[in-house]
N, C-alpha and C positions, 0 to 999 in steps of 0.2 A: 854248559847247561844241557842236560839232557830232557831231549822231546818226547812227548809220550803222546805216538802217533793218533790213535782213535779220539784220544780227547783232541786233540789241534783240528781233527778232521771237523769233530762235533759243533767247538767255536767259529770255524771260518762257516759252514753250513749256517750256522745263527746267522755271522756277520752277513752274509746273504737275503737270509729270510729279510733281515732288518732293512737292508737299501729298497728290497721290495716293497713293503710296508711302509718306506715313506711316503712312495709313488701310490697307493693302495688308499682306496675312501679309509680312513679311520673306522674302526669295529668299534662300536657302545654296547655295551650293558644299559637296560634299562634301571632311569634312573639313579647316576653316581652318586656320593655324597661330594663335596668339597673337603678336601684336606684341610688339617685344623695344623694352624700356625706351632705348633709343635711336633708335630708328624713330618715335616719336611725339615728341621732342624737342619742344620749343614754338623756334619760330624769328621774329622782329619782320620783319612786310612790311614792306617799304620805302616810303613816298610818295613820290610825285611833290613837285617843290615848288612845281610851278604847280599842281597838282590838290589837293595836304595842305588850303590851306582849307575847301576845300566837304566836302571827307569828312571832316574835323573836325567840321565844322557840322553837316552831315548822321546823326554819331554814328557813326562807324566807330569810334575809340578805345573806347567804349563794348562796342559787339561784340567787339573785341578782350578788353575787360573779360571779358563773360560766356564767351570759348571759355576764360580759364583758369579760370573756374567751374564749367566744365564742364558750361553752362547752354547747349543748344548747339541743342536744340528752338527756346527763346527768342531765340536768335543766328540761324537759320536765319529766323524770321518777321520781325524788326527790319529784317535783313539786304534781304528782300524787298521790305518797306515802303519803305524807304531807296528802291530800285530803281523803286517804283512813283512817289514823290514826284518823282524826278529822273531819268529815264529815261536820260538821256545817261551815268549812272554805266555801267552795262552797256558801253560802249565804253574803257572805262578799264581795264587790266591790273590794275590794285591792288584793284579790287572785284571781278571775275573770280579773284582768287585768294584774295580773303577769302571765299567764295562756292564753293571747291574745299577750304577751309581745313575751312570747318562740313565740308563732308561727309564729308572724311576724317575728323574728329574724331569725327563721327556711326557710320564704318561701323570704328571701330578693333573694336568686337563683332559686327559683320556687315561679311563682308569685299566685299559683293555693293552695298551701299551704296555703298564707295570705286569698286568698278570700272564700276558704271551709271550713278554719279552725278558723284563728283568726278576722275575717268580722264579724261575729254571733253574737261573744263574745263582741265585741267591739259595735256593733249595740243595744244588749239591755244593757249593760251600759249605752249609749247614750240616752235609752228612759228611763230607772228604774233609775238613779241617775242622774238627771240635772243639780242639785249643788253638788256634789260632787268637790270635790278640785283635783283633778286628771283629770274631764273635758278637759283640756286643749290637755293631752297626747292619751288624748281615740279619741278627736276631729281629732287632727294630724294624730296620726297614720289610722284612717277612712280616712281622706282626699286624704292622700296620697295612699291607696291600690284603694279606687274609681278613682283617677287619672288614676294609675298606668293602672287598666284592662277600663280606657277609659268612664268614665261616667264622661263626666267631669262638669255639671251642680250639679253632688252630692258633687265633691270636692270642688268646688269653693264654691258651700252652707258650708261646714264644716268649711273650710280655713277661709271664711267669719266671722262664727260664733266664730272662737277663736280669731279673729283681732278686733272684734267687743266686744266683752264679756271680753277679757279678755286681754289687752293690754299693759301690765305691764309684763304678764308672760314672761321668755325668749324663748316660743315657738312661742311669735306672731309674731315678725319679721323674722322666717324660714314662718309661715305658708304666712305672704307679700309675701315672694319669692315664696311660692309654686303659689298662689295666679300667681304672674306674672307670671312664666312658663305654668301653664293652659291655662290662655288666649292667652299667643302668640302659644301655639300647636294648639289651637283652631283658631288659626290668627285673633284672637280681635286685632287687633294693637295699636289702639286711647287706648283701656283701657289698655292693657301691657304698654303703652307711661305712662300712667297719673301715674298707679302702680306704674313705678320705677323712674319715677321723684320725689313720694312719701317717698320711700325707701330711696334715695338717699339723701332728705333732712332731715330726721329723722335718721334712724336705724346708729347705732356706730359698728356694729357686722361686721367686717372687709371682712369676706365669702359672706353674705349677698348681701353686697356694690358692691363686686367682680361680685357677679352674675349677680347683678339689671343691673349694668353698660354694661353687655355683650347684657342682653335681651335689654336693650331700644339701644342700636347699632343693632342688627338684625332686633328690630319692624322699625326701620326707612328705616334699609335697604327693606326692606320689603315693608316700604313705598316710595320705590320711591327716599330717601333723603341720597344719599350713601354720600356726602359732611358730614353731621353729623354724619352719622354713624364710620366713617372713624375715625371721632373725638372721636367717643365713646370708639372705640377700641383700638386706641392708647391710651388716658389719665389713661385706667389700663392695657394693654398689653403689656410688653416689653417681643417681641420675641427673640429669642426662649428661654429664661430663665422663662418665664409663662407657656411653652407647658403643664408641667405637672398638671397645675392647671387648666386648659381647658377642661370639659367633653365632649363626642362626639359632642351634635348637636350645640356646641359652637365654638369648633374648626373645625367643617365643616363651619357653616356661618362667623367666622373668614377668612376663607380662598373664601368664595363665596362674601363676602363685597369687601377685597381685587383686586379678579381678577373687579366684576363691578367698581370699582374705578383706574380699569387700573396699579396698583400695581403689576404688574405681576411676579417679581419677589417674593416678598412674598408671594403672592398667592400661586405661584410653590411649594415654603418650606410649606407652612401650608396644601396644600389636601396633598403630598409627607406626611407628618407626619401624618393625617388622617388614608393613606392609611396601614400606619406604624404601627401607634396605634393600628387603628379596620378595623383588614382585611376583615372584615365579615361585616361591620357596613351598615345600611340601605343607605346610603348617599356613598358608593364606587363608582356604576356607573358615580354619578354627580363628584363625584372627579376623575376620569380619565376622564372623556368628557374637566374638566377643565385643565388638565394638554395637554390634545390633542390643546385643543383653546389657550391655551398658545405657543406651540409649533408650531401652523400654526401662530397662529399673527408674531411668531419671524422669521418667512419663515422659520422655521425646519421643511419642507412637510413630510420628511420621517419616522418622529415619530408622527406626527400628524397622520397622515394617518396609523401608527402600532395602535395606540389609539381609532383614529377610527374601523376600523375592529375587536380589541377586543373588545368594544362593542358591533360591528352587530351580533357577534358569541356567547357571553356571555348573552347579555344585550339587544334582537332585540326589545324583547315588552314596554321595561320601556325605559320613555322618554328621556332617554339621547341615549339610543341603536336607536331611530327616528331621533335625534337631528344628530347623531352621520353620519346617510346616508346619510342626509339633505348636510350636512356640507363635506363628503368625495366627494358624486355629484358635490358641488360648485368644488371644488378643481379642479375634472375630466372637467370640464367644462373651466376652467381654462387651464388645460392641454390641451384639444379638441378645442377649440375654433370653429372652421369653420368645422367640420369635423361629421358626427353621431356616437356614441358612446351607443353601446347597453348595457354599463353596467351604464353609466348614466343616461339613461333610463329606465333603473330598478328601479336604486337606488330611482329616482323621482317617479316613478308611484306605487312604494311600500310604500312610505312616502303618498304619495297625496291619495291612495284609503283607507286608516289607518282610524278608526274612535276615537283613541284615544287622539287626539291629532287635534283640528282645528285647532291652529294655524299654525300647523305644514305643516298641511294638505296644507289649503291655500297657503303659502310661495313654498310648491313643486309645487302646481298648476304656480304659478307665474315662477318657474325655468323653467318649463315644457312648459311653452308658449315661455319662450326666447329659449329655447331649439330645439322647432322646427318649429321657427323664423329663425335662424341659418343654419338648415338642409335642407331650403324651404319647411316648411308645412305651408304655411301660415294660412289657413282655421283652420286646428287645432289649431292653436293659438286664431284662433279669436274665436273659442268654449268656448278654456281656459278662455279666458278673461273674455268673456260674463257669463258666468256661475261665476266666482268670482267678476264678479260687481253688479251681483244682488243678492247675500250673503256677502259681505263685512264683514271681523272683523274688519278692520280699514277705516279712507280714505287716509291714503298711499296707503294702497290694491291696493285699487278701483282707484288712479291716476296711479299706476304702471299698472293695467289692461288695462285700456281707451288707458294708450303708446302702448303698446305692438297692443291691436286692430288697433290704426294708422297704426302705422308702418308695421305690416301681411297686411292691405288691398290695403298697397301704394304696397306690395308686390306682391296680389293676384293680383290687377288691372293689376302691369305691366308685369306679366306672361299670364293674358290670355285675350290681346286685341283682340284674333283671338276667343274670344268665349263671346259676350256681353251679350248672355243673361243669362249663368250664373254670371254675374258678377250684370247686374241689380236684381238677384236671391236674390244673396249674400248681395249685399247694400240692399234689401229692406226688408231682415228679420233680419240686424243688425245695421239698421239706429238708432234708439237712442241710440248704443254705439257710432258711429262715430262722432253724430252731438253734444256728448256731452261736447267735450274740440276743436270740430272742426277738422278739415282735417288740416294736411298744404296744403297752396295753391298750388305748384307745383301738389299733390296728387289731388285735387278739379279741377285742369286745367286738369287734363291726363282723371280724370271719366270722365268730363263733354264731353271734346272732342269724349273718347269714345261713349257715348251717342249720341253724334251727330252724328258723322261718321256711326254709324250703325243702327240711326234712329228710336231712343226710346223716342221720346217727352215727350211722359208720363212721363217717369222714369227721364229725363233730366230736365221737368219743375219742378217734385217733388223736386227733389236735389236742384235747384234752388229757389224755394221758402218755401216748406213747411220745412226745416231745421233752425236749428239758425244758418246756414252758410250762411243764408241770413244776420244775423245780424252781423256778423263778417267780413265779404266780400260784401259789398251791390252791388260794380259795377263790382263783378264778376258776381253776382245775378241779378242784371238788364240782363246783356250781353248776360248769358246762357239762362235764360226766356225767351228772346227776341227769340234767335236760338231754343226754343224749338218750339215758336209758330210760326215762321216761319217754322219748319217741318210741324206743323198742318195747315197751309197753312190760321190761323190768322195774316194777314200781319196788320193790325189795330192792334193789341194786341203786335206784333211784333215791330212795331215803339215806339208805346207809352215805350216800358220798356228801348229800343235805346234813347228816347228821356230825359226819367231819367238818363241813363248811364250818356249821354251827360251836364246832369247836373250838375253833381257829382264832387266836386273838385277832381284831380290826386292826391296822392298820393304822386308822382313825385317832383308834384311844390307849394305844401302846404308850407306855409309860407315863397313864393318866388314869385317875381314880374312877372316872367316870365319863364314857365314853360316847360320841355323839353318835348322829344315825349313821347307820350303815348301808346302803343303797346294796351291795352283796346280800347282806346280811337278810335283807327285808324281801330280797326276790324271792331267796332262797326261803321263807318262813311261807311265801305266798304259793310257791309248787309245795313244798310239805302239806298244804292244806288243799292244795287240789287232788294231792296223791291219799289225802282222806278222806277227802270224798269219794274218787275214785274205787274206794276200797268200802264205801259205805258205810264211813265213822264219821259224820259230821258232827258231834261233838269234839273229835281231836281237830280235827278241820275248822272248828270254832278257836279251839285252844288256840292255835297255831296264828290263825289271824289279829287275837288280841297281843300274843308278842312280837309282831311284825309291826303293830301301832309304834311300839316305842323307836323302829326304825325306819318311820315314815318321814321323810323331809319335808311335806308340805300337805295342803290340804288335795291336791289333785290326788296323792297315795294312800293319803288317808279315805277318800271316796272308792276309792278302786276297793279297798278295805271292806268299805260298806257296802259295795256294790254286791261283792263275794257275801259276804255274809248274809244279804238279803235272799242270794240266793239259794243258802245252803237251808235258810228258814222256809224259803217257800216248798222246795224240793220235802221238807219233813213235812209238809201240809201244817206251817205256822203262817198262813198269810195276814194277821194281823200284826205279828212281830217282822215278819217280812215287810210290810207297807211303812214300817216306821226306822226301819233301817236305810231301805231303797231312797225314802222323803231326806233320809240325813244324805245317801251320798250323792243326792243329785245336788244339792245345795252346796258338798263340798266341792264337785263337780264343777261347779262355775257356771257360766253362761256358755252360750251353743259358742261350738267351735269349731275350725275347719279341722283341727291339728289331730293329726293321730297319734297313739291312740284312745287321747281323750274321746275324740267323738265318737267311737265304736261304744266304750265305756256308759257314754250319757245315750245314747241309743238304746242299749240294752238296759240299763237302767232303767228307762222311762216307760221298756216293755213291759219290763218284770214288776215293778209298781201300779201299772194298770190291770196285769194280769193279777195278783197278789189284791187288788182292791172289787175286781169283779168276783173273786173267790169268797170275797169279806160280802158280796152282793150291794156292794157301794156302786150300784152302775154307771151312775151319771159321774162319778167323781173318774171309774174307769174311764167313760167313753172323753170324757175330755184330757187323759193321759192318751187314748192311744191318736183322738185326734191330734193333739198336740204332738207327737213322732210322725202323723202321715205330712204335716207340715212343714217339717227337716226334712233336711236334705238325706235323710237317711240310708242306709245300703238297703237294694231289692228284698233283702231274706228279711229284714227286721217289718219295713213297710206293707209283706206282703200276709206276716204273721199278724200285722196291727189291723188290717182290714180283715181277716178271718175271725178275730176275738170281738171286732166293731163290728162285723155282722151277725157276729151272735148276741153281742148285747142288743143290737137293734132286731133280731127276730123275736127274741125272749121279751122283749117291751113291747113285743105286737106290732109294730114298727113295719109298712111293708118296703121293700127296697127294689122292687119293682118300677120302671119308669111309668112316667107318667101317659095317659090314653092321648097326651100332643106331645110326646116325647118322639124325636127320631130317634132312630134304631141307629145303634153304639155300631162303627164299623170298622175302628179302628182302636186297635189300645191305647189307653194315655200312655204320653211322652215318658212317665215316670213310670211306668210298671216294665217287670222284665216281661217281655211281647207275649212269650207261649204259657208261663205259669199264671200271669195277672191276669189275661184274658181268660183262661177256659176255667181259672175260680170265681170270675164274676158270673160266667157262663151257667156255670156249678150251683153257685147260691139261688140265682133267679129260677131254675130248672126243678129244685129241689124246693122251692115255697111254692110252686105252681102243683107239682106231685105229692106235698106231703102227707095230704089227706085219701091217695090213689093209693098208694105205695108202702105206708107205714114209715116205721123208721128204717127200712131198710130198703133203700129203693134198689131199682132192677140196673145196674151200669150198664147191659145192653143198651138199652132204650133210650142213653146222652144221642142228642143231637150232634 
């Protein structure tokens, strides 16, 4: 046998390193997996059969003996001896691989053993013998230690090359399998699917079948398809008398197929036996997060919530310890409902600022919005929103979002009408969240009103037209446009959008012959006739209010009605067709009211009827209209006009309104008058009955006291 010096130097140098290495702490890689009862297979080298002598001789059979004894210390020192006796063995592929054999047997519980010691040996086999008839064992076992430490494009090469080369062997249908377990750790899923459809339909090797079957039920769970998956697991799983045939991340996605296919009771037993098995296993957190989601879906809050909290104390950074706050918040949220809750507020804004995790992240944002939705923080809601609709992971999100913004700004609207401009603030730096699913209307009616009432045209015509709330609403959007520019004092611009209104079929009476009132309909006929008056046509201004009658809903609008019109009669100098319109709309008016703004309505009413009756020289009938207003509670302007029209009637009757010669002198304004105008008009009257015979009609304003 010829020695070839440099390689024997190379192996006895190993056989060294290795006696060192027993003495030596053991090297780990963090984290190994466990080898799967096919990866360690026992497999017969092959002899030479010029070489089978001497290695007989020499006791190779025997080594062979002790690796299934698993005496492998003993086997590794034999082994060496052998080597030392006969040096020329070291040039021989069949002791080179009995000699990678011990080590991988040595490192199947240190996986740093296989890759420092038997990796080497096994890799130049791999290049120096290519046909060698033991290929198959050297390929294997390669395949499976580059698995093992995670290269997994070397093992799928290796796996590959013994399924491809050598397909007959009985290692190619383990190396199929290993083959599919690569790719699904690697979550190839389509090719783990096609692998073990492959397996499935060839290999007879009973383990094989068992496994192929488990992987293409977790690739589909995986994909999405837990209905076959379900199927996969049942046609070879009959629990619990297979548990012990189940290796960990088999009987973890056993038990994660289950709970997604709502199987909850099995689920339960299989993490529960997970957690049994491998207390330590990588997959523990997700199996108590699934025992906790089981036990809230069954409304068992109180272990749910024990399951939770082990998590956030064990398990805060790894996503089921995320999952785990997400889901105890819901809960509290649940429990809180209407009330704030500063440890659900934790729990959310510790999930939501997390960068590990966006979905995660997201979904708390979304809590976080309803949350203080709830607590009245509107504004903060509509941050939340806005900010997760222009990062979206989903378009659930993003429609969950756009609610949540509705809803906060119907919120914000109706808490701060007493402050318009930050609400026109607010709508116009959040306008294309709102305008993009749209207001509901009641919300669209209360802005727009507010806008008007406090006399934002701009922001009112904007809402009105530059939104797709025009295109969803058009005769709200006519109506409001209209009223914007009548603020702007374009009463042409103003008509024209009235006169679309007016075109617009109701709503109301769409596919009906005849259609009832129209509350749009009638506002909109009631500014057309202000805007003719404004324009000094009170006959169209007439017109307009008698077809607003037919879309009056009740007798309160129908007074409003006559309110207008009595006044459009008085304004032409008609005060006897005035007085008998004003007498119709206080009557339709109703009784005094607190409500606005009827009681503006019957205030001015009951002005314009006494004023309208003193013009007719009906004094007494006036002075008991305008006494009758100073008696209501009426606003300062109306009350302080009723006593200037009540002192003229009572000077024009001769009447004097002078206190009396045992009168004390007035020192203070009534409770009811505004302080500086009511006083220096009573001031005024008395001053001027005293001069008016000094002075003429036009007294000297220097000379006021």
């Amino acid at each position: 046998m010829k020695t070839r010096l440099p390689e024997t130097i190379f192996l006895v140098l190993l056989a060294l390193l290795a006696a060192a290495w027993a003495q030596a702490a053991p090297y780990s890689l963090p984290a190994p997996r466990e080898l799967l009862p096919f990866e360690i297979v026992s497999h017969p080298i092959q002899l030479n059969t010029k070489d089978a002598p001497t290695l007989r001789e020499l006791g190779f059979e025997r080594i062979i003996v002790l690796i299934e004894n698993n005496q492998l210390v003993e086997g590794i020192h034999d082994a060496y001896l052998m080597g030392i006796r006969a040096p020329a063995l070291w040039d021989l592929p069949e002791y080179q691989l009995l000699i990678a054999e011990l080590y991988f047997r040595l490192g199947i519980n240190d996986p740093a053993v296989q890759y420092k010691m038997a990796k080497p040996i096994l890799e130049r086999l791999m290049r120096r013998y290519p046909l060698d008839e033991n290929q198959p064992l050297v390929a294997f076992r390669l395949a499976t230690i580059y698995d093992r430490q995670g290269f997994a494009s070397e093992a799928i090469a290796h796996y590959g090359l013994l399924v491809d080369w050598y397909p007959n062997d009985p290692l190619a249908d383990k190396a199929q399998l290993g083959l599919i377990m690569v790719s699904l750790r690697e979550n190839l899923l389509e090719d783990t699917e096609s692998q073990a459809k492959e397996v499935l339909a060839k290999s007879k090797d009973a383990q094989v079948r068992f496994h192929a079957a488990l992987c293409l039920g977790i690739a589909r769970h995986r994909l999405g398809r837990d209905a076959e998956a379900v199927a996969d697991f049942r046609s070879v799983v009959k629990w619990p008398e297979d548990r012990s045939l189940l290796v960990e991340f088999e009987l973890f996605a056993y038990a994660e197929t289950m709970y997604a296919a709502g199987d909850f009771n099995l689920a339960g037993d299989a993490a529960l036996a997970y957690l049994q098995d491998y207390p330590l296993g990588e997959d523990r957190p997700l199996a108590v997060f699934y025992l906790a989601e089981i036990a809230r879906t069954q409304q068992n809050y109180g272990d749910a919530v024990i399951g939770y909290r082990y998590l956030i104390s064990q398990y805060r950074d790894h996503p089921a310890g995320l999952h785990a706050e997400l889901e105890l918040a819901k809960i509290r949220l649940q429990a809180f409902p209407d009330s704030a809750d500063p440890i659900t507020e934790k729990l959310l804004l510790t999930v939501y600022n997390q960068n590990a995790s966006p979905d995660l992240s997201q979904e708390a944002a979304l809590l976080l919005a309803e949350y203080y939705l709830r607590t009245g923080e509107p504004l903060t809601t509509i941050v939340l929103g806005a900010g997760i609709y222009d990062t979206p992971l989903n378009l659930g999100n993003a429609t969950r979002a756009v609610e949540h913004i509705l809803k906060a700004f119907a919120q914000f609207v109706a808490g701060n009408t007493d402050n318009p401009m930050l609400v026109a603030q607010v709508f116009n730096q959040y306008r294309k969240y709102l305008a993009l699913s749209a207001l509901p209307p009641a919300t669209y009616d209360q802005l727009a009103q507010l806008f008007y009432e406090n006399l934002q045209p701009d922001t009112l015509l904007e809402l009105a037209t530059k939104t797709p709330l025009a295109d969803r609403y058009p005769r709200q959007s006519a109506f409001y446009a209209a009223l914007a520019e009548y603020l702007r004092n374009d009463l042409a611009a103003a008509q024209k959008y009235l006169d679309k209104l007016t075109g617009l079929p109701s709503p109301a009476g769409a596919g009906k012959k005849k259609s009832g009132p129209d509350p749009l309909r009638y506002e909109g006929r009631v500014l057309s006739a202000q805007i003719a008056k404004d324009l000094d046509r009170p006959k169209q201004a007439l017109e307009q209010l008698v077809l607003a009658r037919v879309d009056a809903s009740d007798t309160i609008e129908e007074g409003r009605l006559e309110l207008m019109a009595g006044s459009l009669l008085l304004a032409r100098n008609e005060p006897q067709a005035a007085a008998d319109r004003l007498t119709s709309a206080l009557k339709l008016l109703g009784p005094v009211t607190e409500a606005q703004p009827v009681r503006e309505w019957q205030d001015q009413a009951l002005f314009a009827l006494g004023d309208a009756l003193y013009r007719t020289q009906r004094n007494g009938d006036a002075k008991n209209a305008f006494q009758a207003l100073l008696e209501r509670p009426a606003r300062p302007y109306w009350l302080s006009l009723a006593r200037w029209r009540l002192a003229q009637i009572l000077l024009s009757d001769g009447t004097s309104i002078l206190p009396g010669p045992d009168a004390k002198p007035e020192t203070t304004p009534p409770a009811d008058f505004w302080p500086a105008a009511a006083w220096n008009l009573n001031r005024h009257l008395q001053w001027l009955e005293v001069n008016e015979k000094r002075f003429g009609d036009e007294p000297a304003w220097e000379t006021l006291p």
